[in-house]
N, C-alpha and C positions, 0 to 999 in steps of 0.2 A: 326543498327541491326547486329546482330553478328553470324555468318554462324560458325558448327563445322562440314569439313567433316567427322567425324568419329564416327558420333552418331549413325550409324544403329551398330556399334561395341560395343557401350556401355550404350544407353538406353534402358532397357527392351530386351535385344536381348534374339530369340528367333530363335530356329536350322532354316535355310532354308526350312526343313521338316515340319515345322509347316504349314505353307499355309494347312491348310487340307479343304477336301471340304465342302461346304455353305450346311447348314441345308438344308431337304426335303423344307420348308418353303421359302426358299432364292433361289429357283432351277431356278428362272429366272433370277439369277446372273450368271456373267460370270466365269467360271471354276476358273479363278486366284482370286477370291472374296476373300475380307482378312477378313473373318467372319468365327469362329467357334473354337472349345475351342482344345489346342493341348496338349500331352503329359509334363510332367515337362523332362527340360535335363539340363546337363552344369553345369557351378558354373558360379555363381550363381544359384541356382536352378529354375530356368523359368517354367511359367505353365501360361498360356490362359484358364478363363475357361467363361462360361456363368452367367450372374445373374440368381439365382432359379425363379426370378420373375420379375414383373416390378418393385416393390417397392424396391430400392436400395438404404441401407441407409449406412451411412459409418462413421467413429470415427475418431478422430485427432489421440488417444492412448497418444503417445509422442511425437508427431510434435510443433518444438517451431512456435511463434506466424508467420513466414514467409512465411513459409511451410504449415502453415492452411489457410494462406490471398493466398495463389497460389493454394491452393485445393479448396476454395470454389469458386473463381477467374473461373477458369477451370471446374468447376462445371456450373456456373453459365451461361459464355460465349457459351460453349461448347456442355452441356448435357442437359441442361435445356429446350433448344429448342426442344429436342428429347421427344417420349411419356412413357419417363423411370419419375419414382416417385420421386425422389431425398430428403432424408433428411437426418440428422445430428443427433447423437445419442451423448449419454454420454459414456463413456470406456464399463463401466459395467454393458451396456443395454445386455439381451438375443438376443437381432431382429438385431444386426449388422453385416452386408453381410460383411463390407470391413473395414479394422483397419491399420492404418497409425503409421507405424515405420521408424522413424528419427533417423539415427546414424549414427557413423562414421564404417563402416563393412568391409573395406577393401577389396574389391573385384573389384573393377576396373570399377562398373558400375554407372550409376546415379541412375539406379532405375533397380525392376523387382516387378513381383506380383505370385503368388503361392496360392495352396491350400495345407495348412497342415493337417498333420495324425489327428486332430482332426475337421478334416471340413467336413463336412455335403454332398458327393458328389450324385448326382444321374446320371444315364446316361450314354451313353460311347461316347469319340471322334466321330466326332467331334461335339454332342452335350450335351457333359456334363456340367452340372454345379457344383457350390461348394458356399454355404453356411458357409464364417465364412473365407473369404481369406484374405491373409496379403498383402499389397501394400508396398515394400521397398523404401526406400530413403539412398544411402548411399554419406554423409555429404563428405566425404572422398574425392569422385570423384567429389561431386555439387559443394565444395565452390567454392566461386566467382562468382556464379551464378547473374545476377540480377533480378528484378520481372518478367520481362518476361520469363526468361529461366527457371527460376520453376514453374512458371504456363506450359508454354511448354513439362515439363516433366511429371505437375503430368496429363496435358491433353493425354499427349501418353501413362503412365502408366495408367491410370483410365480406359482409354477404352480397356486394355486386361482384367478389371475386367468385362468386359459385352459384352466379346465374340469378340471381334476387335483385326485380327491379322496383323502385317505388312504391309504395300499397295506395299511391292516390284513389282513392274511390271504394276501396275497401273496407266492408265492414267492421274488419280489425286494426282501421289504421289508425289508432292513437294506443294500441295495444303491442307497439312492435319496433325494433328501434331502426327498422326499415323505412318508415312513414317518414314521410315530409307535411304530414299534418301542421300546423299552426297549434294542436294540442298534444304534440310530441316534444320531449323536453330533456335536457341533458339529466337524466335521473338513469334509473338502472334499469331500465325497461328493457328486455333482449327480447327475442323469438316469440311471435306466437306461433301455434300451435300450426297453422295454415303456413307459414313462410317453414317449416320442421317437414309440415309435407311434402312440401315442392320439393325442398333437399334429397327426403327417402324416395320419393319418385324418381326421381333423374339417378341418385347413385345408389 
């Protein structure tokens, strides 16, 4: 198992300031609850936002066959156990919440997710969602990766498409492949039990 301390610097990072507070709905979470959808900032451009729904369906796009075996993997492990709808769309379906781009982009991260100027958003911080968000992967900073470490990533980039932000501070945060912990490590760690909540809360 192969431990990076510097993955809360370069997975999906997302400003300190994101922690924003847990939906009216999550109000029995504790104030540090890493649930709720934050502002885009930074370069990469980072953005947490909510599923519009339970039914959350998602597209390869351009993901080679690796990167689709670690997203459905992560999927499958991960979110499935959650009371979210989970399925698989073609590129050029209308109903795809979340669309997977695989490149090399130069940016220094392994991954981020965002809502672009043509997404569907309703809502404001930190309950908004976005219909029609992009989930990045940049090849640049993965290779070398093995199967566990991109299933790893697309588990901790997937769940800021459905409102899971950071666990900094949390008592389960080296127990979750949401954590930017320093003892979070591309190994097979998915979901605890507390980021499963926030999911059946909200949907």
């Amino acid at each position: 198992m192969r431990k990076n301390r510097f993955l809360g610097l370069a997975v999906g990072s997302v400003a300190a300031t994101a922690s924003a507070a847990a939906p009216a709905a999550l109000a029995t979470q504790p104030a540090s609850a890493n649930f709720g959808s934050s502002p885009g900032g930074g370069s990469p451009h980072n953005e947490v936002s909510l599923a519009n729904n339970k039914w959350h369906i998602y597209s390869y796009h351009n993901a080679p066959s690796a990167w689709r075996t670690a997203l459905d993997d992560a999927v499958f492990w991960s979110y499935q156990p959650t009371d979210l709808v989970l399925s698989k769309y073609a590129d050029g379906s209308n109903n795809v919440d979340v669309r997977v781009d695989v490149g090399n982009h130069g940016t220094g991260a392994f991954g981020w997710v965002y809502c672009p100027t043509d997404g569907i958003r309703s809502g404001t911080d930190p309950n908004e969602s976005c219909f029609g968000q992009w989930l990045k992967i940049d090849t640049g900073t993965a290779t070398g990766l093995d199967a566990d470490g991109r299933k790893a990533v697309m588990c901790h980039e997937f769940g800021h498409t459905v409102g899971l932000l950071h666990a900094n501070g949390e008592a389960h945060s080296g127990d979750t492949c949401i954590s930017t912990f320093p003892d979070f490590g591309f190994d097979d760690t998915g979901l605890h039990q507390h980021d499963i909540d926030h999911i059946n809360s909200e949907y």
